[in-house]
C-alpha positions in Angstrom: -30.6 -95.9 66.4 -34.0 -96.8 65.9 -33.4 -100.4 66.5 -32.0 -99.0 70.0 -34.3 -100.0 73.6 -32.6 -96.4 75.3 -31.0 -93.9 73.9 -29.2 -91.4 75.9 -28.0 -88.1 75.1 -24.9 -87.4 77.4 -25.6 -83.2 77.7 -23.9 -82.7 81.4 -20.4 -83.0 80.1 -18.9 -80.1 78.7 -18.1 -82.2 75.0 -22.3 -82.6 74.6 -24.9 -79.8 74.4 -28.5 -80.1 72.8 -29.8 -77.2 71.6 -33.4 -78.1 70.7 -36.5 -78.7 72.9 -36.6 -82.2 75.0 -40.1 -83.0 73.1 -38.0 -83.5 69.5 -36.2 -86.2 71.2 -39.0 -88.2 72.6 -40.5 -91.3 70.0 -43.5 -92.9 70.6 -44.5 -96.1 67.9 -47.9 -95.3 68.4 -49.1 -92.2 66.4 -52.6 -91.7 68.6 -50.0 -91.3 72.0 -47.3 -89.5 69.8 -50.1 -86.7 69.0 -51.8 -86.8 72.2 -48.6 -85.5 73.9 -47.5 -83.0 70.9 -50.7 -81.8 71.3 -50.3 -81.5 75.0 -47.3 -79.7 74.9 -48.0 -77.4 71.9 -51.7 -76.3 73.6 -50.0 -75.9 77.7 -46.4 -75.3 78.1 -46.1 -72.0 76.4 -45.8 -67.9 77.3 -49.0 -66.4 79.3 -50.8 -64.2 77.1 -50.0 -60.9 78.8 -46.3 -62.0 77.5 -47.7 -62.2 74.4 -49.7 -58.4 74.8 -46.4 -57.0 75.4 -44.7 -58.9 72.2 -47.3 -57.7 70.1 -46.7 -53.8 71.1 -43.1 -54.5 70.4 -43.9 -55.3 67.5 -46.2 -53.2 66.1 -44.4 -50.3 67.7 -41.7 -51.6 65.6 -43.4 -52.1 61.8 -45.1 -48.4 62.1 -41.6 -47.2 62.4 -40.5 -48.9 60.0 -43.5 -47.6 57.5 -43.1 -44.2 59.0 -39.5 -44.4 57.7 -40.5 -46.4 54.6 -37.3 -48.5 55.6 -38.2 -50.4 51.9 -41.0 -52.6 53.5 -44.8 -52.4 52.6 -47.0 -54.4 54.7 -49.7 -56.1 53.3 -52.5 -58.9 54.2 -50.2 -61.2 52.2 -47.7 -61.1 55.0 -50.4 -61.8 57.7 -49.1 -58.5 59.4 -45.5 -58.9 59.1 -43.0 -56.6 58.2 -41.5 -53.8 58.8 -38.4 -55.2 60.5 -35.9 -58.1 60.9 -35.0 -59.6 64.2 -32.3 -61.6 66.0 -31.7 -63.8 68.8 -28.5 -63.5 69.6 -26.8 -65.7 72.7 -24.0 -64.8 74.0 -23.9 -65.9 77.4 -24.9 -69.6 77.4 -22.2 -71.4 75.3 -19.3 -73.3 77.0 -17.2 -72.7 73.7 -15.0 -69.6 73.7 -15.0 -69.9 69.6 -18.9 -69.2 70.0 -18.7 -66.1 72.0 -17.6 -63.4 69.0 -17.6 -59.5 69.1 -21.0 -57.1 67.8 -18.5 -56.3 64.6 -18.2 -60.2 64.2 -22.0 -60.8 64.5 -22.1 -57.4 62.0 -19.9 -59.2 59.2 -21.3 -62.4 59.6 -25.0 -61.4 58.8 -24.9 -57.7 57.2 -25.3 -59.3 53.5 -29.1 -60.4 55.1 -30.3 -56.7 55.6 -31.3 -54.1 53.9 -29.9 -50.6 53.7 -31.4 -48.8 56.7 -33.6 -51.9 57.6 -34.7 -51.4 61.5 -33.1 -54.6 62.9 -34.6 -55.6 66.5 -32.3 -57.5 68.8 -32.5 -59.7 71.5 -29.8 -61.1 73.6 -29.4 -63.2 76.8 
């Protein structure tokens, strides 16, 4: 593959999927060009900051109940804020697979050795 002059990731047929960002993909042989566009990307194709505001009063809405509760988490500088909660991601409505789309209870036995009793778990879903 690295010998290869294209390579081409076949992602509009159903078979083929690539779930990572396009940048991941892209090789340059020189490092000074390689940085200059990971540095391009990382510092201007991101969330506006008042995306950001609003994340961050999820968030901390979500560790001061979690203290509140004493859930079993103590936040301290060590954790650079963190805390307080777990999260997931969970997409449902995206894959082509029927296999991938399972039930809440599914999700539930999959991941409930990961938690805590009682832990506050945020989740986010498509």
């Amino acid at each position: 593959m690295q010998e290869a002059t294209l390579i081409h990731f076949r992602t509009s047929e159903k078979d083929y999927r690539i779930l990572n960002h396009f940048y991941s993909f892209i090789y340059f042989t020189s490092p000074t060009i390689s940085n200059f566009y990971k540095r391009l990307i990382r510092d201007h194709i991101h969330y506006h900051d008042v995306i950001f505001c609003a994340a961050s009063k999820i968030i901390h809405a979500l560790q001061n109940e979690g203290f509140q509760k004493q859930h079993g988490f103590v936040m301290t500088d060590q954790e650079g804020g963190g805390g307080g909660f777990s999260s997931m991601h969970i997409r449902r409505g995206d894959f082509q697979w029927e296999d991938m789309r399972i039930s809440g209870e599914e999700w539930y036995d999959n991941t409930k050795d990961y938690w805590m009793d009682n832990e506050i778990l945020y989740i986010t879903t498509d």
